[in-house]
N, C-alpha and C positions, 0 to 999 in steps of 0.2 A: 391597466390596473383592474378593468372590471372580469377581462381574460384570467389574470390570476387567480382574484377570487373564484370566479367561477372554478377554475381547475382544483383552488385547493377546496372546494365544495366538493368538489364529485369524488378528491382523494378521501376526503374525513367521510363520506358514505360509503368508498367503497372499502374502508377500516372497518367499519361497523360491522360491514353485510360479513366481512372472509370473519373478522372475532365470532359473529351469530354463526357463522359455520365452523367453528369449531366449537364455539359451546357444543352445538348441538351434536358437533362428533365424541367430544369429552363427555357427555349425556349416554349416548347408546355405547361408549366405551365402561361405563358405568354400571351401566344394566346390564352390560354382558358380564361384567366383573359378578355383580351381585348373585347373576343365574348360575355362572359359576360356583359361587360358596354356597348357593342354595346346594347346589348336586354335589358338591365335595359334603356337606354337610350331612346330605342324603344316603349318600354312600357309606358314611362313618356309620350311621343310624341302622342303617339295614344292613352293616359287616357280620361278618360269622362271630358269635359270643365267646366260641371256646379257642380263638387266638390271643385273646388275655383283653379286658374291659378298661383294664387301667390304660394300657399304652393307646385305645380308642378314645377313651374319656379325654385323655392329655390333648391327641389329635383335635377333640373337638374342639376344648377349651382354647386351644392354638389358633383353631379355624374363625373361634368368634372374638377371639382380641382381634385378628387382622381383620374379618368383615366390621368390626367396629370400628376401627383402624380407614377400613376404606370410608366409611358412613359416614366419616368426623370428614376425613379428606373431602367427599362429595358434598355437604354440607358448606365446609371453608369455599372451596370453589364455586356454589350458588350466592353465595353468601358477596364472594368477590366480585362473579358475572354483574350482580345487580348494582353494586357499586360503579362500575365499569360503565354502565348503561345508563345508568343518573347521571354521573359526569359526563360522559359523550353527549348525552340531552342537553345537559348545560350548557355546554359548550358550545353547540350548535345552535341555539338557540341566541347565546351573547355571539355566535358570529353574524347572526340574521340583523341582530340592533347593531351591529358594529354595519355592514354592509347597508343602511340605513340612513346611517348619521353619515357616512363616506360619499354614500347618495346628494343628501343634503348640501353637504359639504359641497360638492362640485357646482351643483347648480348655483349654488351663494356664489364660487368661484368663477362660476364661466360670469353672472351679471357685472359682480364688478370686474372682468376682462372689460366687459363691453362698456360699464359706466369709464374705465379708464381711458381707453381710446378714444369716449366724447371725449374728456377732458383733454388728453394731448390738442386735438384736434380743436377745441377753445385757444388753447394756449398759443397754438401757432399762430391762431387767428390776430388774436391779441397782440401777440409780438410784430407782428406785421404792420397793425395799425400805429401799434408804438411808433415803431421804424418810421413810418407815413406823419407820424405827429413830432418826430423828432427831426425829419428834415422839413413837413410846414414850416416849424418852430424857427429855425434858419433861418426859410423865407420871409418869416415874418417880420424879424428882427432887423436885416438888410432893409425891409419896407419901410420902417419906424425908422430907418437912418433918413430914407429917402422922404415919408411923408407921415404925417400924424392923424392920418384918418383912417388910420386902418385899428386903431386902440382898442377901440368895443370888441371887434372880433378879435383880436388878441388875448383877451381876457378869457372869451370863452374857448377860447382854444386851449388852453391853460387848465379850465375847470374840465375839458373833456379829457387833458391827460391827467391830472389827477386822479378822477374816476376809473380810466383805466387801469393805471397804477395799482390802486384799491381795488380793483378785479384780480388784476394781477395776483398778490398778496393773499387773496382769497383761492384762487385757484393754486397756488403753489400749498396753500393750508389744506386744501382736498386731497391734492396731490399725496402731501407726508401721510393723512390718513387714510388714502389708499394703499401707502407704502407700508404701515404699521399693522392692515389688515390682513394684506399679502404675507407678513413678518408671522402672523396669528395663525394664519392657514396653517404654513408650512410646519408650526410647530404641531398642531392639531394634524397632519398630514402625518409626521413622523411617532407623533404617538399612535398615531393607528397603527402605522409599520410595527411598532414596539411591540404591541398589544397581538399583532397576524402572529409576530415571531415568536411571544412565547407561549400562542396558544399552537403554534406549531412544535414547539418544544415541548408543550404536556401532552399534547397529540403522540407523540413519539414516545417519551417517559411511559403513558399509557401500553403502548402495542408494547414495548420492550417488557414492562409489568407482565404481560399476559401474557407473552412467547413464555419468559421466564416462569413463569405460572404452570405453563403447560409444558415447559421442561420437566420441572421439578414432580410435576405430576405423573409425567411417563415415568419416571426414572422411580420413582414408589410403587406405580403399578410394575414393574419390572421390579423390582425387588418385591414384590408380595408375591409375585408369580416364582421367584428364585427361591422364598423360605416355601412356599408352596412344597417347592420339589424336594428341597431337604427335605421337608416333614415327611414327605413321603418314601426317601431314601433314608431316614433314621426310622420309621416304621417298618421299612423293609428289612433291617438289619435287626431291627428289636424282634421281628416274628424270629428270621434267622437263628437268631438266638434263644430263641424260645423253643424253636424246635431243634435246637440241638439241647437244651435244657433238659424238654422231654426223653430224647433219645438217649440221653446221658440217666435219667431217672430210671428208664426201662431197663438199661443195662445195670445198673445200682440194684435194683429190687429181683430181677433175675439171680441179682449176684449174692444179692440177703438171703433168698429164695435157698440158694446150696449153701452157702453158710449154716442155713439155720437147719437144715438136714442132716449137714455134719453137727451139730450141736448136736440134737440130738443125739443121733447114735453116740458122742460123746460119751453124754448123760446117763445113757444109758452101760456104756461101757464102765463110765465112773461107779455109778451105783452096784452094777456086780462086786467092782474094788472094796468098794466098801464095806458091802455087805461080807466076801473074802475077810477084809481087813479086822471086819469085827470078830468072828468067829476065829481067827489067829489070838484075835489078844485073847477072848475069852478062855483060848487055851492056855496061851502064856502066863496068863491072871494065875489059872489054877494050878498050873505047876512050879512054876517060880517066882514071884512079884517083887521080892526083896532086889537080885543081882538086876533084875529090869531096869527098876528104879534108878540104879546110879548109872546105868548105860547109857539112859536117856538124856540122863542130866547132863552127859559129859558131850551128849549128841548137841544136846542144846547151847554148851558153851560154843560149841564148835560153829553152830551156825549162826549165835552172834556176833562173834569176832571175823567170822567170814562177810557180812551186811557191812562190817566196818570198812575191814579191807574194800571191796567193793563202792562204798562212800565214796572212798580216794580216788580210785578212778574213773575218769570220765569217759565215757561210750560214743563215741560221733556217728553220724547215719553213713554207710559207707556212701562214695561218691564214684560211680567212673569214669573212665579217663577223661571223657571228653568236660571233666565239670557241670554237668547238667543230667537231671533225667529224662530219660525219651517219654515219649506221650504215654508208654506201659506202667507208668511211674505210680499209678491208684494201683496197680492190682498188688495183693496181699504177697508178704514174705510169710512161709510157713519157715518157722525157726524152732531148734530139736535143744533144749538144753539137758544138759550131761552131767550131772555130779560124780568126782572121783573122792575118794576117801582115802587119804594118805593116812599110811601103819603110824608113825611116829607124834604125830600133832591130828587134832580132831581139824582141820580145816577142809572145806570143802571147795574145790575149783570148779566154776563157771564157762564151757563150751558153747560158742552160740554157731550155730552151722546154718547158713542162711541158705537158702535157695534160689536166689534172684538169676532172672535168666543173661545168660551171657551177651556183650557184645559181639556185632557181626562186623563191626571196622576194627582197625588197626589202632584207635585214638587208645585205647588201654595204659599202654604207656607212658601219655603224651603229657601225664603231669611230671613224672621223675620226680627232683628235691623240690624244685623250684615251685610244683602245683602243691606238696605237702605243705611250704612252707608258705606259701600264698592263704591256704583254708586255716592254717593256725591264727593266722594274723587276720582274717574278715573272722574268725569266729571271735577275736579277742575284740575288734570294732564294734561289732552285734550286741545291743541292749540286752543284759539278763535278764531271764525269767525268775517267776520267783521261785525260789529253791529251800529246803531247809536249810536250818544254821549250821548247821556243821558243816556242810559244803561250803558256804559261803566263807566261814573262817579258815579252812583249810585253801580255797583261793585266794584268797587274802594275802598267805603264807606264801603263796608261789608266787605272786605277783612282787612280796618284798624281796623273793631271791632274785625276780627276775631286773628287779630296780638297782638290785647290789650289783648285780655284773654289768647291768649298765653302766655303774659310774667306773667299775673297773674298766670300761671298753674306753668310754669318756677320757680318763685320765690314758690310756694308751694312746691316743687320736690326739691328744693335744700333745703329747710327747713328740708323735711324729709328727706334728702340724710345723712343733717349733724348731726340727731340724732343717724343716726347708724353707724358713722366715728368712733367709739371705736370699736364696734363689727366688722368691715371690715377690720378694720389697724392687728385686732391680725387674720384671717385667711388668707392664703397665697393664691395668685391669680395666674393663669398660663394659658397659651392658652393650647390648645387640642398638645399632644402628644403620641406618643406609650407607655411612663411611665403613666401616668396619664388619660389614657382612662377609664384603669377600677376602677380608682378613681371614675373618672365624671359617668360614666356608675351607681355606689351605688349611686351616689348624686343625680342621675333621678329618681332610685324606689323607694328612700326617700323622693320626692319628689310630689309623685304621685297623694296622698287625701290632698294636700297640697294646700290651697287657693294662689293667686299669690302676695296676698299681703304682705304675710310673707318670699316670697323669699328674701334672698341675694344676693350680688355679684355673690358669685362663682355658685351659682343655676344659676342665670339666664345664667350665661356665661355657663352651662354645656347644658339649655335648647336652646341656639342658634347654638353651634359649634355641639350637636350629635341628639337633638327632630328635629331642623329644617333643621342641613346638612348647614347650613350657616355659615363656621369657615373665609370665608372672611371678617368680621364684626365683628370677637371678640377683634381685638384689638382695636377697638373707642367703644365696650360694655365695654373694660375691664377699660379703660380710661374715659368716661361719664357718665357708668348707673351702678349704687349703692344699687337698691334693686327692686323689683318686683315691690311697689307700683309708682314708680319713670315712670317702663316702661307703666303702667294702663293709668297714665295721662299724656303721651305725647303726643301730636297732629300729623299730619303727618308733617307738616316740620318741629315740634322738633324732630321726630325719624328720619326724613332721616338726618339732620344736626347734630345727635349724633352719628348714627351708618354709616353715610355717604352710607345710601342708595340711589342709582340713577336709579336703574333698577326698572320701573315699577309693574312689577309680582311679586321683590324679597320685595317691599313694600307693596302689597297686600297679600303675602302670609305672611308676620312678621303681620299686620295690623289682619288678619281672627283669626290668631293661639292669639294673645292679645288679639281678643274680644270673644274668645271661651274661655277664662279663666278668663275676665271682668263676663260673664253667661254661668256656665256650667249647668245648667238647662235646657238653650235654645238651646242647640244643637241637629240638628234633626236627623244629619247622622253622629254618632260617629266612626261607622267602616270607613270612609276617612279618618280616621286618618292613620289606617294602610296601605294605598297605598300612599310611598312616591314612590321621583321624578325619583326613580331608577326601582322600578315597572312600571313606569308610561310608563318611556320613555325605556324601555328593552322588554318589558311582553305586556302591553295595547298598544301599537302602533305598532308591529308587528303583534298580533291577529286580529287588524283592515286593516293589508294590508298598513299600513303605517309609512314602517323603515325609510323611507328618511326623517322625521321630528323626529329622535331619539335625533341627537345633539342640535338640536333648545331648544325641550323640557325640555334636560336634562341641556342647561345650562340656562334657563330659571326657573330651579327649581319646575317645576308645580307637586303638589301632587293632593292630592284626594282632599280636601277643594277648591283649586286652582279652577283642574277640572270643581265643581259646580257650580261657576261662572263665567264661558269663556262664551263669545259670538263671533260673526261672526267677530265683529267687533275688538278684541281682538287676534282673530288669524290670522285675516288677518295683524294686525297691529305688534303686537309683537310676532307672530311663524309663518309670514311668509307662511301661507296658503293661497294663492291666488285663488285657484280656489272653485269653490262654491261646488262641489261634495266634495271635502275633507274637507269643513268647514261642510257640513250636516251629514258627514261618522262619523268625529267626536261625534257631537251636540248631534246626534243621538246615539251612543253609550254611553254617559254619560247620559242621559235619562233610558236610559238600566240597568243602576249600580243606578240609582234615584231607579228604580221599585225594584231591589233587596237591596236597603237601603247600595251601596258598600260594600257589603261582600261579599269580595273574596271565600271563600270557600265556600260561596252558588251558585257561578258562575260554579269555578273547578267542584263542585258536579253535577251541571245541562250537564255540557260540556260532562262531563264522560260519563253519562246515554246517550247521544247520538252520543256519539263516532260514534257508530255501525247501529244506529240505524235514522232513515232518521225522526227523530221529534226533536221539540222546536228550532226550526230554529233561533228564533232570539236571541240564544246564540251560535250561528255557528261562529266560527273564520274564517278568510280570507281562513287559510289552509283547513278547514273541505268545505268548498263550492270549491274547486281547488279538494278537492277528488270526491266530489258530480258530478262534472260535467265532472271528467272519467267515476264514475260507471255507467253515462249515457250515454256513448260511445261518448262523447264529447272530450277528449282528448286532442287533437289539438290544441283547444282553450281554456286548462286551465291555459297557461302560462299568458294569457292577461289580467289574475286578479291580475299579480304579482304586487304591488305596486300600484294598483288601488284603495284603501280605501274602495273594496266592501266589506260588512261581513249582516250579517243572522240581527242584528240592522235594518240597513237599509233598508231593502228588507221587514221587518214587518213595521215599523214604517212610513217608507215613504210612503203616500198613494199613490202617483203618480208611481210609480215603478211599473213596470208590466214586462210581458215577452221579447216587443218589447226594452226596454232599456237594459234586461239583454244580450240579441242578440245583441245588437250596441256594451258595453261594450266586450262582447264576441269577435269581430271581427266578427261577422257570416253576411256574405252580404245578402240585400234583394232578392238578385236570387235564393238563396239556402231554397226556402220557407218549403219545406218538413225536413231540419234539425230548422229550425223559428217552425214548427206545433210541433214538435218532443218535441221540449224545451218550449213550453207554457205545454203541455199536463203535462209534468215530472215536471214544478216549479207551475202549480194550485196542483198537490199532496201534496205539503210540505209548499206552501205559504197559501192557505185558510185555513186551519186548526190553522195555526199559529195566522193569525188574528179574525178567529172566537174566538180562548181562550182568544187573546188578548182584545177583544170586550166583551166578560164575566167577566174576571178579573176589567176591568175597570166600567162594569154595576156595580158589588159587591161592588165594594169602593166607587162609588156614592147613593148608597143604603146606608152605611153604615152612611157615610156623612152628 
């Protein structure tokens, strides 16, 4: 017993000593923390002024919530140590009294071992002379047959067993209360046990306390070192952007700069007109002012009624093919207007001759009916501005024609809906299930040289729930629409009011895939069929450097059709791309799948062949440029493409893209001019080549043209 105590003594010191060594390592963990925010703080304080005060100020303010953050933590944690260290006092100290009275206890127990053994050793004594006075007693008895002189000492023999007897009785009395003392120990023995085990048990409660203590602790400190680094990768981004802000300003005020020289000379061209203009009339005045008069007026009818005309029609910003503008998309259109003067009626006609510079791909085409009638229907989704009244009532007007032939379409669609109520009543209708996938699954490659006008029910309902991945919709397809020709001529608010579509994209994408089966003649990029929304947003948006718009994407549904008609305006608005490098990172990648007509596996195949090999850049994934800019001994800084939308697209396509942006993107500072020479020298190897082919490829197709 005393062996255990003793061990579990030297256990409970040496808990103490390894917790005092780790306070004291969570201490100088501490102070290094603290030195650290001193110099982050330092650094902030003494940063260059003219990289913008606000985004250092925020830094700061960032920097002193976490050292505050740390301060409270380090405080919590002295605050615990000393708790920790009182009760282990305590404790060791009620083990000292406990080890004391356990003491005691024994010595009590060894005397009465020893008082108890006299007594057995009475006892037997006794018993024995019993024995001895119970065969006298015999002999005595036999005597008193034989002779009566023996009576006197009979008597006293009699009174000495008695007294023994009465010893006897007494000694069995010591006995039980030796028995009830031994009964006392042992419960006093097992309370101590009680008392070892559950200060063994707060012993251990204790260490688990402070392990967990000092878990919870690192895992803080490692997460204040992880916002750390954010902060200082959203700082690096924020200059980023600041210095492309700037560059974007230089080029702005360059640009005001010719602007305003052409003003001028304008101005001054105007004011000779004028001064011309005046000296005309004053001739006019003096020769004839009457017949003037009424010409004028009839000038002036002419070009009210022409403002009117004009009212009525609507003007849209033209779009090309590809649905989006290229990054040239600020610079100015010089536009020439024309007035002709018809002999018969004073009306005058409006020429507007734009000058916007041509494209160099083949996407020109690539909207046909299908891309007209896609921009009619997002500009009729698009929130109006505000406009005069007269516009406004005159849309008004167009919108009632266009409600009337809706319900003329309406009443045609339930006509034919109810010619084929025999043939739909006898096939059985079901939304998409694990039993009935691979039903629907046969009813799509039966379905395949199939015009849409002979679809049914259950076709159609198999081509919305597994062709488009839209099973939120089948139960208002399965309940309004009746047969293929029914969905041909819906209009868009009969199909969003049938199939209770609300989401923009998921209307555009039902609206492409309907007018790609109204004319499959006209389709010009059939392989987008194959990159649905799961490719799109798993596969094409990590290759771009751009996973953090995977959920946007994917619950937005956009496939490959999709894709070919996103504009700037589009992603800013409905996926949430705000910033204009990842609207062009985009744009410019689906330009990419334009040139190769979306065919995936003519991508894979180009990707392959340059695995290894430092050509056809502008099929480089984000990852293939993060390898490119190790085997340049660049390393350091290929983390800072993660998530940046940069890919091999862009860096061909973009003309403005040169070395100096890839450097900024980079993080690489302008002090560090000789790793700037390093990295122009290494991306002219792999960028000119690329847009030399690109500049041939696009000669050829213009030639062919």
């Amino acid at each position: 017993m005393v062996d255990d105590n003793r061990q579990l003594a030297s256990h409970i010191d040496q808990t103490i000593q390894t917790a005092n060594q780790e306070v004291s390592m969570l201490r100088t963990e501490l102070s290094s923390t603290n030195s650290r925010l001193k110099q982050m703080n330092i650094q902030d304080t003494m940063g260059k002024v003219d990289k913008g005060t606000q985004v250092e100020r925020l830094f700061g303010a960032i920097s002193k919530r976490a050292q505050e953050t740390c301060n409270k933590d380090v405080d919590e944690l002295r605050a615990t140590i000393q708790t920790l260290t009182r009760g282990n006092k305590q404790l060791v100290e009620d083990y000292r009294h406990l080890l004391e009275d356990h003491d005691r206890l024994k010595i009590s127990h060894e005397d009465l071992k020893r008082t108890n053994e006299s007594l057995k050793h009475e006892i037997i004594r006794l018993e024995e002379q019993l024995h001895k006075m119970a065969t006298g007693s015999d002999g005595l008895a036999q005597a008193e047959a034989v002779t009566v002189n023996f009576k006197s000492s009979y008597g006293e023999i009699k009174l000495e067993l008695i007294q023994a007897r009465q010893e006897l009785i007494r000694a069995k009395e010591v006995l039980q209360d030796l028995k009830s003392d031994r009964k006392r120990l042992k419960g006093e023995k097992l309370e101590l046990l009680s008392q070892m085990k559950q200060l063994y048990t707060t012993l251990e409660e204790k260490e688990t306390e402070l392990r967990d203590f000092i878990l919870t602790y690192e895992q803080r400190v490692k997460e204040s070192d992880e916002m750390f680094k954010q902060f200082a990768k959203e700082k690096e981004h924020v200059e980023r952007d600041k210095w492309e802000i700037i560059n974007k300003a230089k080029d702005a005020a360059e640009r005001a700069l010719f602007f305003k020289s052409q003003l001028d000379t304008k101005e001054q061209s105007i004011k000779e007109l004028e001064a011309e203009l005046k000296e005309t009339k004053e001739q006019l005045d003096s020769s004839n002012s009457a017949p003037l008069s009424s010409s004028t007026a009839a000038a002036s009818d002419g070009n009210v009624n022409n403002d009117d005309d004009a009212d009525d029609d609507e003007v849209f910003p033209s779009v090309d093919g590809s649905g989006f503008s290229t990054m040239e998309e600020s610079s100015v259109l010089n536009c020439v207007f024309t007035q002709e003067q018809e002999n018969d009626v004073g009306h005058c006609g409006i020429q507007i001759i734009s000058c916007s510079p041509t494209s160099t791909t083949d996407s020109i085409e690539a909207g046909g009916t299908m891309f007209k009638w896609f921009t009619q229907s997002s500009d009729l989704e698009l929130p109006l501005e505000s406009k005069p009244s007269k516009k406004k009532k005159k849309s008004f007007g167009s919108l009632s024609r266009v409600f009337s032939r809706n319900r003329m379409r309406r009443s045609v669609a339930l006509s034919h809906a109810e010619s084929y109520i025999s043939d739909e009543s006898s096939q059985k209708l079901c939304l998409l299930s694990q039993d009935n996938y691979q039903e629907k699954l046969a009813t799509i490659e039966k379905m395949v040289n199939m015009p849409m006008q002979e679809w049914r029910a259950p076709q159609v309902l198999a081509w919305l729930e597994i062709t488009l991945a839209m099973p939120m919709y089948a139960h208002n397809c399965l309940t309004n629409v009746k047969s293929g020709k029914v969905v041909l001529d819906l209009s868009d608010n009969e199909l969003s009011a049938a199939l209770g579509v609300i989401n923009p994209m998921h209307r555009r994408k039902l609206r492409l895939a309907i007018e790609q089966h109204r004319n499959l003649h006209e389709i010009k990029y059939i392989k987008a069929g194959e990159m649905d929304s799961t490719w799109i947003a798993h596969r094409f948006l990590p290759d771009l450097g751009l996973p953090q718009y995977t959920d946007v994407f994917e619950e937005q549904l956009c496939d490959g059709h999709v894709l070919n008609t996103l504009t700037r305006r589009d992603l800013e608005k409905h996926f949430s791309v705000h910033r204009k490098f990842y609207q062009s990172s985009i744009l410019h990648a689906v330009e990419l799948l334009r040139r190769i007509e979306f065919n995936k596996e003519k991508l894979y195949q180009r990707r392959n062949l340059c695995e290894s090999k430092d050509t056809d850049l502008i099929v480089w994934t984000n990852e293939r440029l993060m390898k490119w800019i190790r085997s340049i001994d660049l390393g350091e800084y290929s983390e800072n493409l993660t998530e940046g939308g940069l890919h091999g697209a862009v860096m061909v396509l973009e003309p403005s893209f040169n070395a100096d942006t890839l450097a900024s993107i980079l993080g690489i500072p302008p002090s560090k001019s000789y790793l700037r020479r390093h990295l122009t020298t290494e991306l002219d190897n792999i960028l000119k080549p690329a847009r030399t082919c690109l500049d041939s490829v696009d000669g050829s197709r213009s030639e062919e043209r």
